[in-house]
VOGU-3710 file (C-alpha; in Angstrom, 3 decimals, decimal comma):
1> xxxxxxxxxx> 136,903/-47,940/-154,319  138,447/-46,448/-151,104  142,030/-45,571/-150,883  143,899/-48,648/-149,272  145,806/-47,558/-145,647  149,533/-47,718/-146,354  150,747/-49,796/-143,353  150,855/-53,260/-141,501  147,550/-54,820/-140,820  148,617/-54,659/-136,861
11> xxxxxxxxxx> 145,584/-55,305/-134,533  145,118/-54,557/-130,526  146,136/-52,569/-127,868  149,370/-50,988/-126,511  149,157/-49,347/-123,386  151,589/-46,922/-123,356  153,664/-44,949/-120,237  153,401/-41,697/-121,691  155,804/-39,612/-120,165  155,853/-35,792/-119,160
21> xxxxxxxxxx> 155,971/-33,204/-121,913  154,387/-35,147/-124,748  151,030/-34,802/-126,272  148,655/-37,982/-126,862  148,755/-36,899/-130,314  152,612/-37,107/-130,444  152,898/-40,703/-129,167  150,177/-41,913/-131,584  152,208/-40,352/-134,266  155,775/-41,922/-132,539
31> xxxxxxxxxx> 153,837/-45,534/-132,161  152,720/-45,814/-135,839  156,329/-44,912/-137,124  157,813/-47,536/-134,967  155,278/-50,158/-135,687  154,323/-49,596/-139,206  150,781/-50,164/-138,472  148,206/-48,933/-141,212  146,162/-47,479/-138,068  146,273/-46,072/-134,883
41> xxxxxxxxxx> 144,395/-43,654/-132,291  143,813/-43,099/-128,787  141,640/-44,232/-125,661  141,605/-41,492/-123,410  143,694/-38,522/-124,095  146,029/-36,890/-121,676  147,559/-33,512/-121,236  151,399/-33,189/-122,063  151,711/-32,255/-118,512  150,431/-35,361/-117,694
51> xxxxxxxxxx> 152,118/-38,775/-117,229  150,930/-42,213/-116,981  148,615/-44,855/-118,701  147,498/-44,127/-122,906  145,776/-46,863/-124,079  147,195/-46,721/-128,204  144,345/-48,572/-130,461  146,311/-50,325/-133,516  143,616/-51,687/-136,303  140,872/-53,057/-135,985
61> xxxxxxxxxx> 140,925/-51,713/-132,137  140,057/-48,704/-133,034  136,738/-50,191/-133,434  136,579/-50,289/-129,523  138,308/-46,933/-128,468  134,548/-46,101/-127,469  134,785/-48,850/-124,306  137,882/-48,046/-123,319  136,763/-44,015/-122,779  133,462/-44,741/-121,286
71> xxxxxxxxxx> 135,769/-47,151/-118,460  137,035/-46,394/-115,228  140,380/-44,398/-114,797  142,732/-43,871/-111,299  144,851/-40,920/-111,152  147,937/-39,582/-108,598  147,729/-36,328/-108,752  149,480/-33,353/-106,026  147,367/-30,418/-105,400  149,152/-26,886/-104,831
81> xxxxxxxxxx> 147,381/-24,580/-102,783  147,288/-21,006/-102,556  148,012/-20,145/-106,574  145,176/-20,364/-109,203  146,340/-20,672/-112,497  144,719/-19,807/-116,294  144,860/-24,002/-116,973  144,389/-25,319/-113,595  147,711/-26,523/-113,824  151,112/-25,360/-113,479
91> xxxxxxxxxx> 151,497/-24,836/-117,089  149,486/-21,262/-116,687  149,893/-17,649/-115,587  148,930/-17,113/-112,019  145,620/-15,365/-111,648  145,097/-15,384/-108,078  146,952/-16,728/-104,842  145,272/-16,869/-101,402  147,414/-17,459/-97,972  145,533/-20,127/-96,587
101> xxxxxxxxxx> 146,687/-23,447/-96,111  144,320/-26,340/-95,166  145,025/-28,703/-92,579  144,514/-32,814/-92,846  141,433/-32,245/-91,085  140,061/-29,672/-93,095  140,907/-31,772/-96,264  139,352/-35,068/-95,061  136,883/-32,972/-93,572  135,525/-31,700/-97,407
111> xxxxxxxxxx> 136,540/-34,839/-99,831  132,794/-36,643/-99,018  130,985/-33,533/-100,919  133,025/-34,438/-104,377  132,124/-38,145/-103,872  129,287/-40,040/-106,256  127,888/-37,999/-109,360  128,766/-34,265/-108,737  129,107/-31,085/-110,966  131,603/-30,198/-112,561
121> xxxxxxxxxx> 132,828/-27,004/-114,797  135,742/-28,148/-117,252  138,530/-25,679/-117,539  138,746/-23,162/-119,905  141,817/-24,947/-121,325  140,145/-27,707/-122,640  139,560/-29,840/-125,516  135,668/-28,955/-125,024  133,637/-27,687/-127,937  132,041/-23,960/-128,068
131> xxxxxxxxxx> 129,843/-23,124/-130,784  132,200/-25,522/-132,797  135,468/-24,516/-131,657  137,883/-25,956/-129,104  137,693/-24,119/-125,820  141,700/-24,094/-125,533  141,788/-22,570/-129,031  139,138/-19,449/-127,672  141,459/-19,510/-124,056  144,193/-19,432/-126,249
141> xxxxxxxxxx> 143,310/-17,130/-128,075  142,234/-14,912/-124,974  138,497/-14,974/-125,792  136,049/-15,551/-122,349  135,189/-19,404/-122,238  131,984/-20,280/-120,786  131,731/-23,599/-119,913  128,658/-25,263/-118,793  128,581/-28,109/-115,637  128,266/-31,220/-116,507
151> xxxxxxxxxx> 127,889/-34,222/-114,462  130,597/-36,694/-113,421  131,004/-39,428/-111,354  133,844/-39,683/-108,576  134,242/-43,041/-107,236  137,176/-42,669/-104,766  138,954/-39,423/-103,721  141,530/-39,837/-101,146  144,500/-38,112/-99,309  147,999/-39,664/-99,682
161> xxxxxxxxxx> 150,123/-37,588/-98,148  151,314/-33,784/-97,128  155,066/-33,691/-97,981  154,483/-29,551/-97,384  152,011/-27,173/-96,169  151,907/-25,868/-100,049  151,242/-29,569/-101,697  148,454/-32,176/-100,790  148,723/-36,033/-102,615  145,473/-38,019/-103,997
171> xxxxxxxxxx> 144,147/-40,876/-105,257  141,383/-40,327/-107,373  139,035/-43,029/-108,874  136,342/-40,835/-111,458  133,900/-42,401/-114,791  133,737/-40,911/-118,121  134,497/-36,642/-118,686  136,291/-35,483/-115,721  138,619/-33,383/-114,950  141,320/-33,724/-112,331
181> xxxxxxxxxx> 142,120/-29,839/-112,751  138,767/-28,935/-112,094  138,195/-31,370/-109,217  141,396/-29,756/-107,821  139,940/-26,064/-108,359  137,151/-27,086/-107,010  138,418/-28,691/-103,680  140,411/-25,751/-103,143  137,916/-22,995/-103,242  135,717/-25,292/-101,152
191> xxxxxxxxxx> 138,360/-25,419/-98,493  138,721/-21,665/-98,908  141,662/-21,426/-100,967  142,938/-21,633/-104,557  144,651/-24,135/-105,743  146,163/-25,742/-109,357  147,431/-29,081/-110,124  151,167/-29,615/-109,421  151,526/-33,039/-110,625  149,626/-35,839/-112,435
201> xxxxxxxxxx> 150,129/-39,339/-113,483  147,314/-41,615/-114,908  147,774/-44,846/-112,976  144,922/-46,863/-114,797  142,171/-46,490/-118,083  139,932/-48,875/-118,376  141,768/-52,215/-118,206  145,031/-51,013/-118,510  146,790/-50,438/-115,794  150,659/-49,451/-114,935
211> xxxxxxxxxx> 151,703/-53,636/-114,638  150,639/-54,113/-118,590  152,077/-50,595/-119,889  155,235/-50,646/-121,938  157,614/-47,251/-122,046  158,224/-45,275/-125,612  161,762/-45,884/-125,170  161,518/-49,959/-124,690  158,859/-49,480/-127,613  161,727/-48,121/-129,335
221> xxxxxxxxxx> 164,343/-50,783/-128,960  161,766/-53,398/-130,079  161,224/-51,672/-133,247  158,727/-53,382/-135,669  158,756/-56,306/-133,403  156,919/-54,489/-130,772  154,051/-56,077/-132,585  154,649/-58,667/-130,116  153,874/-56,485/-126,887  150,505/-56,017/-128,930
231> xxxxxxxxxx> 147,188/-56,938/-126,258  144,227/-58,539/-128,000  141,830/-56,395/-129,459  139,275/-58,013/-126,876  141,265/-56,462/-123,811  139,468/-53,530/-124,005  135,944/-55,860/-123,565  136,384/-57,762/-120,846  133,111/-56,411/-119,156  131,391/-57,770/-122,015
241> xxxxxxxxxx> 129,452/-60,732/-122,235  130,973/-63,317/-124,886  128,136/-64,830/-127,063  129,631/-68,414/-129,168  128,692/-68,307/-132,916  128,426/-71,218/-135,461  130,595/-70,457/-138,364  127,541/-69,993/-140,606  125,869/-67,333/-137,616  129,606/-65,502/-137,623
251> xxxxxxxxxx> 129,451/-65,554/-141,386  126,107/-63,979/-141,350  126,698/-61,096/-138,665  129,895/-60,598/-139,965  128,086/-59,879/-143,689  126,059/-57,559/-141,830  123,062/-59,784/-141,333  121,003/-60,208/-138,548  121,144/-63,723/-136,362  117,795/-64,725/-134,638
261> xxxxxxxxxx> 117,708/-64,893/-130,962  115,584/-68,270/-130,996  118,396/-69,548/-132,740  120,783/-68,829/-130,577  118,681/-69,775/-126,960  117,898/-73,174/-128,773  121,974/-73,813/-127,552  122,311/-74,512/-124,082  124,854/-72,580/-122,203  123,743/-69,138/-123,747
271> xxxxxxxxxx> 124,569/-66,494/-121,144  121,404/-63,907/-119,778  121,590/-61,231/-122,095  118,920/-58,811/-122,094  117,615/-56,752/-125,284  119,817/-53,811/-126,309  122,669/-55,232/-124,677  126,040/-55,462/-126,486  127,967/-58,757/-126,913  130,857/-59,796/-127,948
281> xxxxxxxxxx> 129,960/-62,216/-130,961  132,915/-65,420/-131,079  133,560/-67,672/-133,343  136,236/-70,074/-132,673  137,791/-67,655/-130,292  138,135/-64,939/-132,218  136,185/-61,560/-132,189  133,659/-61,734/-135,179  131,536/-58,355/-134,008  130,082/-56,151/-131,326
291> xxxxxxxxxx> 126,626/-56,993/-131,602  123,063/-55,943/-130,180  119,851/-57,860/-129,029  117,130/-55,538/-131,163  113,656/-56,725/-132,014  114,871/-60,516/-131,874  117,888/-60,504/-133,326  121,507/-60,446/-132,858  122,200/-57,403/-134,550  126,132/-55,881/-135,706
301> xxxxxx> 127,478/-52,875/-133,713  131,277/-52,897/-135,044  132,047/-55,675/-137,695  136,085/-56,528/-136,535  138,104/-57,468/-140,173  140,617/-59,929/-138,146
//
């Protein structure tokens, strides 16, 4: 028999205003100890150099932390030109500086080409894997990172402001994997320059945005009532269909068993699902499972213990 999780049996979602100088992996640490949940990890991580929105996973929302990544995110982030830096951000050693400064034209003029699904090199100072190992850890470490592209998708990418000729302010809107450093190197050299990231704050992650985010310190005067400020484990879903179970279908999936799909169409009101889609199995308004059409069946993804 397995270990059982010292803690409170605390279940949903806090997102949390991380603020500047703190790793993801410090305010998971600082949100368990002033929670006393049994369990809690991360949707998303961000750098310490990095502010803004950290969806925190409590129980049985871990389950979901998967969703929540895959989602879209919206970042602020000020570009400065003319210094490249190790990280891509002003954390690192200058490496190169250039004198040219683009103008508002020249800006608006390149933002279309890093629009849709582009390439996309990750920095070196990454959490990336290489043969294994972190790529920050071999950057670190002051082995050469090679990095292959990848491809990301950049829904919106526009220019705020110019408070300077040195610093340009954006908007961006990107999918799954990228990297605001990188888009910034990249925008730079293509408006021949070099450039780094100044500034950034996550404004949004998935559905989580800055109007439902709470701060560490008002976290901290709460204490182990904080529980309170706890979202629903199904916030992180809402792009899921909801599928209605009978007690005796929840009480099946939730045993691991599979539900037929005649079953289920015999109801009226069942919602167009199509095979190898994933549900969100309910049973008396509560989340039973994340479940899968397969051969016929309603099939468990993620059994939820709530």
């Amino acid at each position: 028999m397995g270990r059982k999780r010292k803690g409170l049996p605390v279940h949903g979602w806090l997102a949390v205003d991380k603020p500047l100088g703190m790793t993801s992996t410090a305010v998971v640490t600082c949100v368990r100890r002033i929670t006393g949940a049994a369990k809690v990890g991360h949707g998303g991580t961000l750098d310490p150099l990095a502010s803004g929105i950290l969806p925190i996973a409590l129980g049985e929302a871990t389950k979901t932390v998967s969703w929540v990544m895959d989602g879209a995110k919206t970042y602020r982030c000020s570009i400065r030109w003319g210094e490249a830096r190790s990280t891509d951000d002003k954390e690192g050693e200058v490496i190169e500086t250039c004198p040219h400064r683009p103008s508002r034209e020249e800006i608006l003029a390149a933002l279309p080409a890093f629009l849709g699904e582009i390439e996309q090199v990750p920095p070196a100072f990454s959490a990336v894997k290489v043969d294994g190992r972190r790529a920050y850890d071999l950057a670190r470490a002051e082995q050469v990172v090679e990095l292959k592209p990848r491809i990301v998708r950049i829904d919106r990418f526009e220019l705020l402001a110019q408070p300077d000729d040195d610093h340009a302010e954006f908007e961006v809107q990107t999918g799954k994997g990228a990297y605001i450093r990188s888009l910034a190197r990249d925008l730079a050299k293509a408006l021949g320059t070099c450039g780094h990231i100044a500034a950034l704050r996550r404004t949004s992650c998935g559905p989580f945005h800055e109007a439902n985010a709470i701060s560490l310190d008002k976290l901290e005067q709460l204490g182990h009532s904080a529980a309170s400020c706890v979202l629903p484990v199904e916030t992180a879903l809402d792009d899921i269909p909801a599928l209605a179970l009978t007690e005796d279908e929840a009480r099946r999936l939730h045993s691991g068993q599979p539900v037929p799909i005649l079953r289920l169409a015999a109801r009226s009101g069942l919602p167009a699902i199509a095979a190898g889609e994933t549900v969100r199995a309910m049973a008396e308004g509560k989340l039973v499972a994340l479940a899968r059409i397969e051969a016929g069946n309603l099939r468990p993804v993620r059994v939820m213990n709530l």
